[in-house]
C-alpha positions in Angstrom: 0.0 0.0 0.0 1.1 3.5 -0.6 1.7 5.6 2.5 0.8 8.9 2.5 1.3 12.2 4.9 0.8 14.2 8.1 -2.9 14.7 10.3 -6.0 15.1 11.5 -8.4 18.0 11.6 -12.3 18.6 11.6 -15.6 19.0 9.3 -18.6 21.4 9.2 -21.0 20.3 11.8 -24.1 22.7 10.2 -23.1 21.1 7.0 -23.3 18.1 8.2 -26.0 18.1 10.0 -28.2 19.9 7.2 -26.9 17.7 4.2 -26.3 14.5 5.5 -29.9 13.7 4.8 -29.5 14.6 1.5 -28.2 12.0 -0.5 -28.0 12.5 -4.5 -29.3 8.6 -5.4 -29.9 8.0 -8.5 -33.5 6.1 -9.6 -31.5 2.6 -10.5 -29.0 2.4 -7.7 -31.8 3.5 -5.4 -34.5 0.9 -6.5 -31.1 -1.8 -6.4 -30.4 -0.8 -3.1 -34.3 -1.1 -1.8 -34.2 -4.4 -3.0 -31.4 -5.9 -1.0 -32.5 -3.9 1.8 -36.1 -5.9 1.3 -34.4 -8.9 0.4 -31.9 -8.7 3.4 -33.6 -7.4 6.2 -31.4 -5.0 6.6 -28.7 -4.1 4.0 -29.6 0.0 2.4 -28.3 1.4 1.4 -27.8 37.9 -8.6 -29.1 40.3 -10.5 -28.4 44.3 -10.6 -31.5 46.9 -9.7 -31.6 50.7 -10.6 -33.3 53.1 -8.5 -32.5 56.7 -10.3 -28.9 57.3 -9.5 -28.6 55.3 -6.8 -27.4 51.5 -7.5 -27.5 48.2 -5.1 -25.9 45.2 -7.0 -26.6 42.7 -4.6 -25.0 38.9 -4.7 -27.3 35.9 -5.5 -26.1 34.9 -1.8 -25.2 35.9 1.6 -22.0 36.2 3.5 -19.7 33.2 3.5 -20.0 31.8 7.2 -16.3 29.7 7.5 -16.7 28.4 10.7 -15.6 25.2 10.8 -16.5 23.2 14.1 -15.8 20.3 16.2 -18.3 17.2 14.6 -19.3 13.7 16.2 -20.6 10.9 14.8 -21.8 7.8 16.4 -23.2 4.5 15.1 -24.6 2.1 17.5 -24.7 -1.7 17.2 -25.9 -4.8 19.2 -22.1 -5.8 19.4 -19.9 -2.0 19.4 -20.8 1.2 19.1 -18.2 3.6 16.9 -17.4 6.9 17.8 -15.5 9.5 15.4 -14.5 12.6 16.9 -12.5 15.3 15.4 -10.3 16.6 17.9 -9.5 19.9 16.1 -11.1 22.6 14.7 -10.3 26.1 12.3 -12.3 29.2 12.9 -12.1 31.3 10.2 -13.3 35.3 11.3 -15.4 37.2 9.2 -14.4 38.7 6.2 -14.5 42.7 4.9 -17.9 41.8 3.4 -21.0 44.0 4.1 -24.2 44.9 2.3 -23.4 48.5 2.0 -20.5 47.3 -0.7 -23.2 46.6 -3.3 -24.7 50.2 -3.0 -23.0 53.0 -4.9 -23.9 56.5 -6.4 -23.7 56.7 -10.0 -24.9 60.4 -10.0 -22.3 61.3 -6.9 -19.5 59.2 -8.8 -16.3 61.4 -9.9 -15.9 61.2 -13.5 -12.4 59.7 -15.3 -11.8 59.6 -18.7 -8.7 57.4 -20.6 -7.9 59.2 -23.7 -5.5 57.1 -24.9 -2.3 58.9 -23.3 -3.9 60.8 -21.2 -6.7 61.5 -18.2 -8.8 64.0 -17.4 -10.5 64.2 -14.1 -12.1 67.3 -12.3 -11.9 66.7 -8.5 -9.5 67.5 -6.2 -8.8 63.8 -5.1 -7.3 62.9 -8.8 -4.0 63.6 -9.2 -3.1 63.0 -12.9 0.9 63.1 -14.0 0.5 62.3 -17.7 -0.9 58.5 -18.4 -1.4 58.3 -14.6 -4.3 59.2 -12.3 -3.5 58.6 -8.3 -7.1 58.8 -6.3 -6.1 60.0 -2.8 -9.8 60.1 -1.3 -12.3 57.5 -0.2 -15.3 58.0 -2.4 -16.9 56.8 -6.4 -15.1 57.2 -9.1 -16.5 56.5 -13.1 -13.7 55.5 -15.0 -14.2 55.1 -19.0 -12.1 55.0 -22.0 -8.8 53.7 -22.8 -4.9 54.2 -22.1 -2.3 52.6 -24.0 0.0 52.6 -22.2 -0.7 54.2 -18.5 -2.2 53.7 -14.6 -5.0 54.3 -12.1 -3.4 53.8 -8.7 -5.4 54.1 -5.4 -3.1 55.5 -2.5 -6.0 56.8 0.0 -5.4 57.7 3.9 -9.1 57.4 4.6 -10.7 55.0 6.9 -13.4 54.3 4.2 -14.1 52.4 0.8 -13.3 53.5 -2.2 -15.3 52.4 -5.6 -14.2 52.4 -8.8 -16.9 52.0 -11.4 -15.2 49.9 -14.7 -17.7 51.6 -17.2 -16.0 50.2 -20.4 -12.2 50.9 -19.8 -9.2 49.1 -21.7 -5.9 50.3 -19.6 -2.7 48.1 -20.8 0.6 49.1 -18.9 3.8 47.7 -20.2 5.8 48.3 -16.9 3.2 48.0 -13.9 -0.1 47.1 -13.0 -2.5 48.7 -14.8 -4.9 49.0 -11.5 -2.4 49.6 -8.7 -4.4 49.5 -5.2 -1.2 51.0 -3.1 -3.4 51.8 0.1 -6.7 52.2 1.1 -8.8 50.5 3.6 -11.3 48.9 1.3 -11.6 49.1 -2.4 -15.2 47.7 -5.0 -14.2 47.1 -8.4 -17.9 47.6 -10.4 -18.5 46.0 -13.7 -20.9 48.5 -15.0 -23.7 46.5 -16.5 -23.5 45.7 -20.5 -19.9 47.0 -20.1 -16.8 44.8 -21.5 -13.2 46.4 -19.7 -9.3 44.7 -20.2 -6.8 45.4 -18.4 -3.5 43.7 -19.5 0.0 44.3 -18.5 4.0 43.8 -19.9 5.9 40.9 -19.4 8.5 43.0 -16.9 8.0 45.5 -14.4 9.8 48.3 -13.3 10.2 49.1 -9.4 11.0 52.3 -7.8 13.9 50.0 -5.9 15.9 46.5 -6.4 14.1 45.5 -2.9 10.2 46.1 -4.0 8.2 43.0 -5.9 4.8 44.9 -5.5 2.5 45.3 -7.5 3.1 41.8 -9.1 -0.3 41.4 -10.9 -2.0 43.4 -13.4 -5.0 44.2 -11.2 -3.3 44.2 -7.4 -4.8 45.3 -4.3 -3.0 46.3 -1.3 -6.2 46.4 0.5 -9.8 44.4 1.3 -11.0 43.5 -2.8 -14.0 43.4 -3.9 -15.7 42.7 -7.3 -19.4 42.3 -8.5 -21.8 43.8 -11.2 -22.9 42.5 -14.5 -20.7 43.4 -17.0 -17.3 41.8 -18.0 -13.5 42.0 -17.3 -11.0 40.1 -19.1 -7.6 40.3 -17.2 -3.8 39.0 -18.8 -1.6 38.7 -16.3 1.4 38.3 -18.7 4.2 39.3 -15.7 3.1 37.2 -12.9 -0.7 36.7 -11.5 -4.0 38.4 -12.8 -6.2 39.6 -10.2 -4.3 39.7 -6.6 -5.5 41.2 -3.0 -2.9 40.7 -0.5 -5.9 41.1 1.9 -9.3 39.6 1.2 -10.7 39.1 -2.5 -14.5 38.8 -2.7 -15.9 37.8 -6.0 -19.7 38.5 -6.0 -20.7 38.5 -9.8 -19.5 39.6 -12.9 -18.0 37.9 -16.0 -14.4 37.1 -15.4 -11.5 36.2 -17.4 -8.4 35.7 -16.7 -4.8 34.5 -18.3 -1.9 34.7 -16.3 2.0 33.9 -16.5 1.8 32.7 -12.8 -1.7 32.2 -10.6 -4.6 33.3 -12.1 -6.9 34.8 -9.2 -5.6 35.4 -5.4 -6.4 36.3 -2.3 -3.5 35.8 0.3 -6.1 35.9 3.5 -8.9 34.6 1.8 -10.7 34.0 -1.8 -14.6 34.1 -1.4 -16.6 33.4 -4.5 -20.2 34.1 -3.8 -21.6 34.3 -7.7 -20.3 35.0 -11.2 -18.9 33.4 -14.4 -15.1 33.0 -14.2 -12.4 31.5 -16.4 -8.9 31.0 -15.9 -5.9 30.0 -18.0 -2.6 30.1 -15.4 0.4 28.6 -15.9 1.0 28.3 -12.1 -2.3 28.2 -9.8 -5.7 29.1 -10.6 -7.8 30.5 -7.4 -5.4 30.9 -5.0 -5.2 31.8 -1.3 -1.3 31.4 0.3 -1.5 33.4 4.1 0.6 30.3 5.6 1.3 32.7 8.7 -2.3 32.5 10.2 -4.0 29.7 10.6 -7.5 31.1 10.7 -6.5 33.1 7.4 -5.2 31.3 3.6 -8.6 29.9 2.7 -10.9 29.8 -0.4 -14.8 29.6 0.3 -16.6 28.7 -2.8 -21.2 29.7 -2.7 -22.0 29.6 -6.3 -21.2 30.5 -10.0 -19.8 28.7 -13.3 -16.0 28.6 -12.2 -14.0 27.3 -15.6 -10.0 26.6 -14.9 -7.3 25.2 -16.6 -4.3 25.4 -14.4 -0.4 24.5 -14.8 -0.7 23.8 -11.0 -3.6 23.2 -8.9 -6.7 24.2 -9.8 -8.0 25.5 -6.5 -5.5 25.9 -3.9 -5.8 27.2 -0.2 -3.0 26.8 2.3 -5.7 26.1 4.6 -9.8 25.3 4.2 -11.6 24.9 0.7 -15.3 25.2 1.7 -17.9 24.8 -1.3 -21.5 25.0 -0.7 -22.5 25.2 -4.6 -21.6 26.1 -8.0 -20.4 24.5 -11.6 -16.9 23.8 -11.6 -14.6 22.4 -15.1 -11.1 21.9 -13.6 -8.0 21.0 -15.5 -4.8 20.5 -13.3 -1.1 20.2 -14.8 -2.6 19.6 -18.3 -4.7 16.3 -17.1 -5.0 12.9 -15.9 -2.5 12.0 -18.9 -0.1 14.4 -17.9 3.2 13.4 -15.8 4.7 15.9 -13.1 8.0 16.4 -11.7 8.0 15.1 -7.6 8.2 18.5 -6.4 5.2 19.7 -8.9 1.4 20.1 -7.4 -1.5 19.7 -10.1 -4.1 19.0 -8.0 -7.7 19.9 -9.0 -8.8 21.1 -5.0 -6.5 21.4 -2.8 -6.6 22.6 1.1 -3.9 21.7 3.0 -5.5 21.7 6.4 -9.2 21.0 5.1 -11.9 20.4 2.2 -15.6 20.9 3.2 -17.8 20.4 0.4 -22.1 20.7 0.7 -22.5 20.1 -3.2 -21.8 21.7 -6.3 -21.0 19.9 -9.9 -17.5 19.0 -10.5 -15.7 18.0 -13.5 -12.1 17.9 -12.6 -8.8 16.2 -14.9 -6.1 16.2 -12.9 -2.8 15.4 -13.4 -2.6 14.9 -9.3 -4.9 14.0 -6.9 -8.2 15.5 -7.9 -9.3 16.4 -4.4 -6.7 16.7 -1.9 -5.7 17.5 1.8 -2.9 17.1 3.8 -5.6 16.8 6.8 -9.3 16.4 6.4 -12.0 15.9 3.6 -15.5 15.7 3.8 -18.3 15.8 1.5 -21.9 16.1 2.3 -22.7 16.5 -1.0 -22.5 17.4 -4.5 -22.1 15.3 -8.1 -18.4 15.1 -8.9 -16.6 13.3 -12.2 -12.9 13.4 -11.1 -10.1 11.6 -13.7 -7.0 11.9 -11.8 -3.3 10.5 -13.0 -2.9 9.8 -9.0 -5.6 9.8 -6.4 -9.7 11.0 -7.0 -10.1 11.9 -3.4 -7.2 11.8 -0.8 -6.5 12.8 2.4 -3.8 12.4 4.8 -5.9 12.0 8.2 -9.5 11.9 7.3 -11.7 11.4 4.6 -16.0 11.5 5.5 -18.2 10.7 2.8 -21.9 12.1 3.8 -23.5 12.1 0.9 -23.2 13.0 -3.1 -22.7 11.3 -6.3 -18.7 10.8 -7.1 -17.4 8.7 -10.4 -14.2 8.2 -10.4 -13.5 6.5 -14.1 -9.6 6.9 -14.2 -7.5 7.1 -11.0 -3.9 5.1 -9.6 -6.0 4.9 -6.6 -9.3 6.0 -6.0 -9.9 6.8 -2.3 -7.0 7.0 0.0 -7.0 8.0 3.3 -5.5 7.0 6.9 -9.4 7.1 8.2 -12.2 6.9 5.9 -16.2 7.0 6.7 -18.6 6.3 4.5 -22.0 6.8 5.8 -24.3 7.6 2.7 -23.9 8.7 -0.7 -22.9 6.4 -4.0 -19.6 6.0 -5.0 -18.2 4.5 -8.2 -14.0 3.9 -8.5 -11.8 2.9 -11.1 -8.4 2.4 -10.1 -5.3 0.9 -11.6 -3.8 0.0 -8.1 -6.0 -0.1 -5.1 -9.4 1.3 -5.4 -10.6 2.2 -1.5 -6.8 2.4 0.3 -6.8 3.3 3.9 -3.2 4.2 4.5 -1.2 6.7 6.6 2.1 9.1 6.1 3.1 10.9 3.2 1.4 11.3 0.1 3.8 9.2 -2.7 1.5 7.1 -4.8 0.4 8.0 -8.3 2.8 8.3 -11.6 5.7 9.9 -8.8 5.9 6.5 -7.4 4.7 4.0 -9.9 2.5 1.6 -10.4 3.1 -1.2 -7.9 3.7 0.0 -4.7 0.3 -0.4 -2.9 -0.4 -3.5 -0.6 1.6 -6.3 1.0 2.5 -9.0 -2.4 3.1 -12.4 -2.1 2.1 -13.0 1.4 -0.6 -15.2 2.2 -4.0 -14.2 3.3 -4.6 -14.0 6.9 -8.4 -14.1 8.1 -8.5 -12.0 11.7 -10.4 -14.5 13.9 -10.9 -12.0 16.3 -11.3 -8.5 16.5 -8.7 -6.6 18.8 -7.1 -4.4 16.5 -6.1 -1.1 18.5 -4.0 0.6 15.6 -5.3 4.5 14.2 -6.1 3.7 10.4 -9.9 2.4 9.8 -12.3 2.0 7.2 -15.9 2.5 8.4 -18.9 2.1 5.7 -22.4 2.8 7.5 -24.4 3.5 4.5 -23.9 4.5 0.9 -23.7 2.4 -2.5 -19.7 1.8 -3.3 -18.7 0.2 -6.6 -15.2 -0.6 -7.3 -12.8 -1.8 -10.0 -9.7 -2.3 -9.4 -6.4 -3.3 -10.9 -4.9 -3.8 -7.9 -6.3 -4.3 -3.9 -10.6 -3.5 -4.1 -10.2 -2.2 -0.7 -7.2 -1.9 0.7 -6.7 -1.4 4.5 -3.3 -0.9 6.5 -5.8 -1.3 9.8 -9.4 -2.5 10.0 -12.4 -2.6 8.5 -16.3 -1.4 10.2 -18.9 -2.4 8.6 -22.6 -1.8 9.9 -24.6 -0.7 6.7 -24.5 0.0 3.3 -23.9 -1.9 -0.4 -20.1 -2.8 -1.5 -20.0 -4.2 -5.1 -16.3 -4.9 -5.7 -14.3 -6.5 -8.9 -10.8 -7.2 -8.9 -7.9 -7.5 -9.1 -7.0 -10.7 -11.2 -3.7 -11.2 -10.4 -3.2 -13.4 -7.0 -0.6 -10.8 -5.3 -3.4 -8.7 -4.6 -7.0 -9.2 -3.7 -10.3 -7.9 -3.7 -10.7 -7.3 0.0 -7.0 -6.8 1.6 -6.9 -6.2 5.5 -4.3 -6.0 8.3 -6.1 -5.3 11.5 -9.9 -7.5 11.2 -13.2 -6.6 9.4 -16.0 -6.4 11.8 -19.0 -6.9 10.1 -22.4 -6.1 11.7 -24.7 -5.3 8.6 -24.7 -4.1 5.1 -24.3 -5.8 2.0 -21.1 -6.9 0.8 -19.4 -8.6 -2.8 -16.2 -8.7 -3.6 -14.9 -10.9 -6.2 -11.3 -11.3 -7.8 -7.8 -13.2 -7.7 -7.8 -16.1 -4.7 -4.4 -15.6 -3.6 -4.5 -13.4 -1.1 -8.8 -13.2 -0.9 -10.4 -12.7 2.3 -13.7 -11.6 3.9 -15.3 -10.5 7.4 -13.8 -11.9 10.6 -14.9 -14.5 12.6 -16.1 -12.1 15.3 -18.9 -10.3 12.7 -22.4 -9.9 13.7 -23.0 -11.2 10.4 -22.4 -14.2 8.2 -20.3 -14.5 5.4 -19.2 -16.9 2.7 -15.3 -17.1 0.9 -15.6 -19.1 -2.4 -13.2 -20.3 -4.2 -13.3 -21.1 -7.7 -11.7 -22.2 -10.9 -10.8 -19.1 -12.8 -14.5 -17.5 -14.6 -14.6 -14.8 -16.9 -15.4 -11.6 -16.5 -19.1 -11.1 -16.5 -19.8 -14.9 -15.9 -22.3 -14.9 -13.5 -21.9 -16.1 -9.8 -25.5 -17.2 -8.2 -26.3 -18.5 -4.7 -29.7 -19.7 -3.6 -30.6 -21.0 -0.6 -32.9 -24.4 -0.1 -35.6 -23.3 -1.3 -34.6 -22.0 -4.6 -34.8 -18.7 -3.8 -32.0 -16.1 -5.1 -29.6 -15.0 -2.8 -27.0 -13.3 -5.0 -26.9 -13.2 -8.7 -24.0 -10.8 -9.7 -21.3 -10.8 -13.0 -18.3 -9.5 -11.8 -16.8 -6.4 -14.5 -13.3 -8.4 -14.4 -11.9 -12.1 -14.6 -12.3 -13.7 -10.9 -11.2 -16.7 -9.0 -12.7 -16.1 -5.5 -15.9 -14.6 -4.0 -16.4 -12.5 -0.4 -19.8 -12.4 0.0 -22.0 -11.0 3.1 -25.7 -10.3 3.7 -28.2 -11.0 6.0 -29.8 -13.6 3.7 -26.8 -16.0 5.2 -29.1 -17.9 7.9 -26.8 -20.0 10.2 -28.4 -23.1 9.7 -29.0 -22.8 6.3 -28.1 -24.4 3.3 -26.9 -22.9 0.0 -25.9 -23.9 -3.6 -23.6 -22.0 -5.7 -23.5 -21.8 -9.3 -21.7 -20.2 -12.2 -22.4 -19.1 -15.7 -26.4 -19.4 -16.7 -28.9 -16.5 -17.1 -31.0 -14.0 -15.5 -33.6 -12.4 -16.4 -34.0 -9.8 -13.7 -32.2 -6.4 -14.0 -28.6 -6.0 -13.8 -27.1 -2.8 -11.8 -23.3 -2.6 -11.6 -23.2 -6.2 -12.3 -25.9 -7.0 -9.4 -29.4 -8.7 -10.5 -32.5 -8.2 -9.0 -35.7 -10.0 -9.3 -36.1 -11.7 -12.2 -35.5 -15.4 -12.8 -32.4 -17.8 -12.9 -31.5 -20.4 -15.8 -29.0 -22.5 -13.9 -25.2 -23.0 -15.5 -22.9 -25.3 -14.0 -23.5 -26.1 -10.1 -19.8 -25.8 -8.0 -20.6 -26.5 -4.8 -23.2 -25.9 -1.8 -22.4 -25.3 1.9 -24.3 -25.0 5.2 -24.0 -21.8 7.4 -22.6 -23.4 10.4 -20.4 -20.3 11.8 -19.9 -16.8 10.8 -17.4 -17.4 8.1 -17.9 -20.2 5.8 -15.2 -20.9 3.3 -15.9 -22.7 0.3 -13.2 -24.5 -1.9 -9.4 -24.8 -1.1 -8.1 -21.5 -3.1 -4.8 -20.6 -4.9 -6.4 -21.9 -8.2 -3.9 -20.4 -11.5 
């Protein structure tokens, strides 16, 4: 297995707690999952107004609350109750953002006009030196027209915001930033409705000194950022970044585009993105937020809007919390899932170091890294996600929650990888080349940086836990959800132990006997659920002994893939009728159809005519192939046939 790195940190208990609920099922899986449960007794699965000269633009949603707390959740048994507590938690304060930002004076605003090399501007607070304007009072100003070569700067002493109206302006500078926020407590940038403004820049700078490296965007902000309205700015950043704040950056509507030689949109204490339609082309990263001094600052918070980014690093990148509560998101890391990186490279499509919270949101990420990725703690509550990733589709170093949501993972190296990872509702579909579920610990190394390979113990025999005792850190619990898995390597793949109260598991491969389709160190307890798991029968395995629930281990003579394996019981009624998606040798199978007393035939090959989900049939009839063996529940694991078949 592929260890991984560093700890453990927190979730969004309102989140939780609202969305948990709210799982995305589709029709099929749903009526699949009804079934078994029936059959089992158990196993389930912003728009602008004008008022005279007076204007409110106000944002299709409210403040961003980033409070991340302390969450618990506890499952309760007949044999063990589990109890998951994070024991940390990262409060973020509240950012610059107020309603009174939305509201400006168009009849009070302070015209400027760009006429091509030069300004003209009749107030007191505009100081214009040829192609340059410097505002030095809080207040509105109109700025229209073009410059070819020139800059506005903002340099204000004034304990109050000041609002510059983008009425259809195109301002290149070829040695500076073509907005230069130098000082000022708080500054709105307003995208005039109907109005299209650029602002690009030159590929070098020129500073007043060797030891200054500001401005180093074309629109920079020394100060508190905002951005809204309903027209359109299209930024080239072709020095270093776009759009930066070295403060707080609010985006709260407007059509955005950006291209930059570096990171496309920034904002070092936090990036809040509460509506609009943004693009961005960056060679390094594309929404950025880096304050790595404070731990409550350096995060991005993500409400809504059509965010498009094709990135040479990561995608979305926070040095501490993503939070996403909605919005449609096309990410493209490090040029793709087909793409190789150098080891110190990052081309993730999210990325928060300490954190990822997401409520829900559409996601189509191609990532030459992991697609979603912490150094501490994901969850998701909700959400449809598509993630192709060249190394992980969801990872995290300490903790990985799955609440709810729809995630495909068609092309990963491994598909969910973390040291602790809950699944408690939710459907999730993985295709992996190595291990598809790995529960693992340490640094993050697997993926094309460490080749194919490296994932699980290989050549050992399997080991079934007859007891459970395990007191290590690294666990998989599944309480719910519907989990489908292909897998080149390990199905599920644990460095620790496996909970398993709820929920259905379909699981097919590997087909080579060093790895198999259930792979565990420290036991499997299995209280409930729904559970199959077929590939190689070197190294198969399923529940422990000490499971509230029974389960069978078949062994068999090498089938193809989609050949069907059936079980009935005595009185011809189906137990399991499912064609694995790969070649398979062995069967782990768990329900609570498996009566202790029982007796059950096994068959391969035939028919059904009931519906096929994922491989798994439902209702329907069975023509019978070749019969291979029957058994008679006598203890909690039954094993069928001797294994090691080639």
């Amino acid at each position: 297995m592929i260890l991984k790195r560093m700890l453990f940190v927190l979730v969004c208990a309102l989140a939780l707690l609202t969305l948990a609920a709210c799982q995305e099922t589709t029709t099929s899986i749903s009526a699949v999952a009804t079934q078994i449960a029936t059959s089992t007794s158990g196993a389930t699965t912003s728009g602008a107004t004008t008022s005279g000269a007076t204007t409110t633009d106000t944002p299709a949603t409210s403040a961003t609350d980033t409070t991340e707390t302390t969450t618990t959740t506890t499952t309760t048994e007949a044999t063990a109750e589990v109890v998951q507590v994070a024991d940390t938690q990262t409060t973020h304060g509240d950012t610059h953002d107020s309603a009174e930002d939305y509201t400006y004076d168009t009849a009070a605003a302070i015209a400027i006009t760009l006429n091509g090399d030069a300004i003209a501007a009749d107030s007191a607070a505009v100081t214009v030196n040829g192609s340059t304007a410097t505002i030095t009072a809080a207040g509105t100003y109109s700025l229209s027209g073009s410059l070819a070569d020139g800059q506005i700067i903002v340099d204000t002493e004034d304990e109050a915001t000041v609002q510059l109206i983008l009425n259809g302006v195109d301002i290149h500078s070829s040695t500076s930033a073509p907005i230069y926020i130098l000082k000022a407590e708080e500054v709105g940038i307003i995208l005039a409705d109907g109005t299209t403004n650029t602002l690009t820049d030159g590929e070098s700078y020129v500073f007043a000194s060797a030891d200054e490296t500001e401005p180093n965007a074309t629109l920079f902000a020394n100060a508190d950022l905002t951005i809204f309205g309903n027209g359109s700015l299209t930024v080239t950043g072709s020095y270093n970044d776009a759009i930066s704040s070295d403060d707080g950056l609010i985006i709260a509507g407007g059509t955005i585009t950006v291209s930059a030689a570096d990171d496309g949109i920034r904002g070092k204490d936090y990036l809040v993105v509460k509506d609009g339609q943004i693009t961005v082309e960056s060679q390094g990263d594309g929404l950025k937020s880096d304050n790595d001094e404070d731990a409550t600052q350096g995060y991005i918070a993500i409400e809504g809007g059509v965010i498009t980014v094709t990135a040479g690093g990561d995608a979305i990148a926070a040095e501490t919390d993503v939070l996403i509560s909605g919005g449609q998101f096309a990410l493209v890391a490090g040029g793709g899932s087909g793409s190789v990186i150098g080891e110190e490279d990052s081309a993730k499509g999210i990325k928060g170091l300490a954190n990822v919270s997401i409520d829900g949101g559409t996601f189509t990420i191609d990532s030459a890294d992991d697609a979603i990725h912490s150094n501490g703690n994901i969850t998701i509550n909700g959400g449809t996600f598509t993630l192709t990733s060249g190394d992980d589709g969801v990872h995290a170093d300490a903790t990985l929650t799955i609440n709810g949501g729809d995630i495909q993972v068609p092309t990963s190296y491994e598909g969910i990888e973390s040291a602790v990872i809950s699944i408690n509702a939710g459907n999730v579909y993985v295709t992996a080349s190595d291990d598809g579920i790995n529960v693992a610990g340490g640094a993050d190394g697997s993926g094309m940086m460490a080749g194919p390979g490296r994932g699980g113990r290989r050549g050992q025999p399997a080991a079934q836990t007859e007891t459970f005792s395990y007191t290590g850190s690294q666990y998989l619990y599944i309480h719910g959800g519907y989990v489908v898995v292909s897998s080149g390597g390990d199905g599920i793949d644990v460095n620790g132990a496996i909970e398993m109260t709820d929920g259905v598991v379909l699981v097919s491969g590997p087909t080579d006997s060093g790895n198999g389709a259930l792979d565990y160190d420290g036991g499997f307890n299995l209280t409930g659920g729904y559970i199959v798991a077929a590939g190689s029968a070197g190294m198969a395995q399923s529940a422990g002994s000490a499971s509230g629930q029974n389960s069978v281990l078949i062994n068999l003579s090498g089938q193809s893939a989609g050949t069907l394996i059936h079980i009935q019981n005595s009185a011809g009624e189906d137990v399991l009728t499912f064609a694995p998606g790969k070649e398979y040798q062995s069967v782990a199978f768990s329900s609570a159809a498996l009566v202790t007393g029982e007796t059950y035939t096994v068959y391969t090959g035939g028919s059904s005519t009931g519906t096929a989900t994922d491989g798994l049939y439902q209702g329907g009839s069975y023509t019978p192939g070749t019969e291979v063996a029957s058994f008679t529940v006598s203890s909690t694991v039954t094993t069928v046939g001797n294994g090691n078949f080639r």
